[in-house]
C-alpha positions as CSV (number, residue, x, y, z in Angstrom):
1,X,35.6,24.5,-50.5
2,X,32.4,23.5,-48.7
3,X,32.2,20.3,-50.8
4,X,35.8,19.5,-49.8
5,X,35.1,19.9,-46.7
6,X,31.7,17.5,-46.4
7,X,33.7,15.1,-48.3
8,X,37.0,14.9,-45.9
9,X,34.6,15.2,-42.8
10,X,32.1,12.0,-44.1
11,X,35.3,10.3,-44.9
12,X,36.5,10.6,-41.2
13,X,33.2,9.7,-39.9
14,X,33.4,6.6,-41.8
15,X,37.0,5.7,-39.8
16,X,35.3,6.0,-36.1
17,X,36.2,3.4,-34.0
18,X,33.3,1.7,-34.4
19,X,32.6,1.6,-37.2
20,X,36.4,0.2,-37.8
21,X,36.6,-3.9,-38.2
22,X,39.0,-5.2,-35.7
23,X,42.8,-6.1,-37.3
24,X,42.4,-9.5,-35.8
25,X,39.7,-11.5,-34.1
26,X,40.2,-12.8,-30.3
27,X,40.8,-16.8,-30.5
28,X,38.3,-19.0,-29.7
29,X,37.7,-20.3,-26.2
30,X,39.4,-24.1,-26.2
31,X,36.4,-25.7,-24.3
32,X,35.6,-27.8,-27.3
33,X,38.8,-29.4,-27.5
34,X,38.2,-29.6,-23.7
35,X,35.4,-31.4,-24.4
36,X,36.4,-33.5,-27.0
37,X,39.6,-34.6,-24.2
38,X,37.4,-35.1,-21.4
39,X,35.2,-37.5,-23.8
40,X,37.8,-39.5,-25.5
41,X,41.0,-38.9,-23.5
42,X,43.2,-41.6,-26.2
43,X,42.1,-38.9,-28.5
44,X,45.5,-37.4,-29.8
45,X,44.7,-35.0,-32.3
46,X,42.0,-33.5,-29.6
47,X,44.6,-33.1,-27.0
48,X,47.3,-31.7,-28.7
49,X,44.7,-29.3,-30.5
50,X,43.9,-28.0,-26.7
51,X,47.2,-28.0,-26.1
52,X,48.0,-25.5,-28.9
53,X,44.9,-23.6,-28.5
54,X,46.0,-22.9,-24.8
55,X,49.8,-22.0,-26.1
56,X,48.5,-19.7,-28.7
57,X,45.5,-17.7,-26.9
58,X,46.5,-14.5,-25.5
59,X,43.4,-12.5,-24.7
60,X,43.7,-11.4,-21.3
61,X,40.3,-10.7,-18.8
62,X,39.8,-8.8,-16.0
63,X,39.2,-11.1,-13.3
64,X,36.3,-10.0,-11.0
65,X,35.5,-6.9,-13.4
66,X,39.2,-5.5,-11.9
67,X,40.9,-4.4,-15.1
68,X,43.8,-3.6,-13.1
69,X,44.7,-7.0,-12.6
70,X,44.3,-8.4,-16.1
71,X,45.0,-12.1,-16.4
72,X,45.4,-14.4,-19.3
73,X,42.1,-16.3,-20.3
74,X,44.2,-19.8,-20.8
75,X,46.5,-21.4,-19.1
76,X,49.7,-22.7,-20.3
77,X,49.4,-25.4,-17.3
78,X,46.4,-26.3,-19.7
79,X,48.1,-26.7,-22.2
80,X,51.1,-28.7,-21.1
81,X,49.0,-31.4,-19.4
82,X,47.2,-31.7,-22.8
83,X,50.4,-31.9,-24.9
84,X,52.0,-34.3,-22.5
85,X,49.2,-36.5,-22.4
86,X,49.6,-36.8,-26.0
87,X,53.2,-37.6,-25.7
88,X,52.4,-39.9,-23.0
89,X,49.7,-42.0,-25.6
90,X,51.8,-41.9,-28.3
91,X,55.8,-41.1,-28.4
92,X,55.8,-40.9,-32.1
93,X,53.0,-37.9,-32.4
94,X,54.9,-35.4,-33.9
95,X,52.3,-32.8,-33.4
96,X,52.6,-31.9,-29.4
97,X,56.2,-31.6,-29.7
98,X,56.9,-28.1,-31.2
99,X,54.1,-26.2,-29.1
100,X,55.5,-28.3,-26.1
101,X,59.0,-27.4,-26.4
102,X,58.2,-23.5,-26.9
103,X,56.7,-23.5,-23.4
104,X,59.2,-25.6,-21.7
105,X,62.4,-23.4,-23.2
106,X,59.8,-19.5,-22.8
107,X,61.3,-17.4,-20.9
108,X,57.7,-15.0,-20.7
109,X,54.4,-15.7,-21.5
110,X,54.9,-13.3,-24.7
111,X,57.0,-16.0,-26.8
112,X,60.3,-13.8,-26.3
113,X,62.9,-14.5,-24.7
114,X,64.4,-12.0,-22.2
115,X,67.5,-11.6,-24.9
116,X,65.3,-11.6,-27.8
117,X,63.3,-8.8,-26.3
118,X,66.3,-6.5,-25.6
119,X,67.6,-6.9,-28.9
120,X,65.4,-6.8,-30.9
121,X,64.7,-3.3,-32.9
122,X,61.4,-3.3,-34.5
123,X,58.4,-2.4,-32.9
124,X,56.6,-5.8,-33.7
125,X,55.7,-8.3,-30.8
126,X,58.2,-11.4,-30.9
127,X,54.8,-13.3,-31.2
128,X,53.9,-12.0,-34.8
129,X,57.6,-11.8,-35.6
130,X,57.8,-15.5,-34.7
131,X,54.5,-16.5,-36.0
């Protein structure tokens, strides 16, 4: 009984939190394809690639240290100045039109749409059910 127990109890102290690996990692901060813009702004592949970095990062900061006001760390304006401009160099880039279109038709910031996210019955997020 007392080895039963040692085992269950080292097994739990193996799940503590951290000593858990996360389920995803945060995204990567888009200042590289910033960069890359700001240095070659014909660059289309660089733009759009800011552009959907910006559409698809949804880690959220707490401005000022005030976690009540959390904040998301990109922008979507970001991102649809950097998709633009690549529809603006080059009509036929097929790349900036899908992430530019989801932000133009979103309703929220979450990638639901205020019908979708009524109906919908699972418990998943509209942005891994979509994904």
């Amino acid at each position: 009984m007392l080895t039963r127990f040692l085992l269950s109890f080292s097994a739990y102290c193996a799940l503590l939190p951290e000593n858990l690996q996360p389920q995803q990692r945060a995204p990567e901060p888009c200042h590289q394809y910033q960069a890359a813009v700001q240095a070659d702004p014909r660059n289309l592949e660089a733009a759009a690639s800011l552009g959907r970095c910006s559409f698809r990062d949804y880690e959220m900061i707490a401005p000022h240290g005030d976690s009540s006001r959390l904040a998301f760390r990109s922008s979507w304006n970001t991102a649809l100045r950097a998709l633009r401009h690549a529809v603006d160099v080059d009509p036929q880039y097929a790349g900036a039109y899908r992430p530019l279109f989801a932000i133009l038709f979103a309703e929220t910031r979450d990638g639901c749409s205020a019908a979708t996210a009524r109906a919908r019955t699972s418990r998943r997020s509209c942005v891994t059910a979509t994904a």
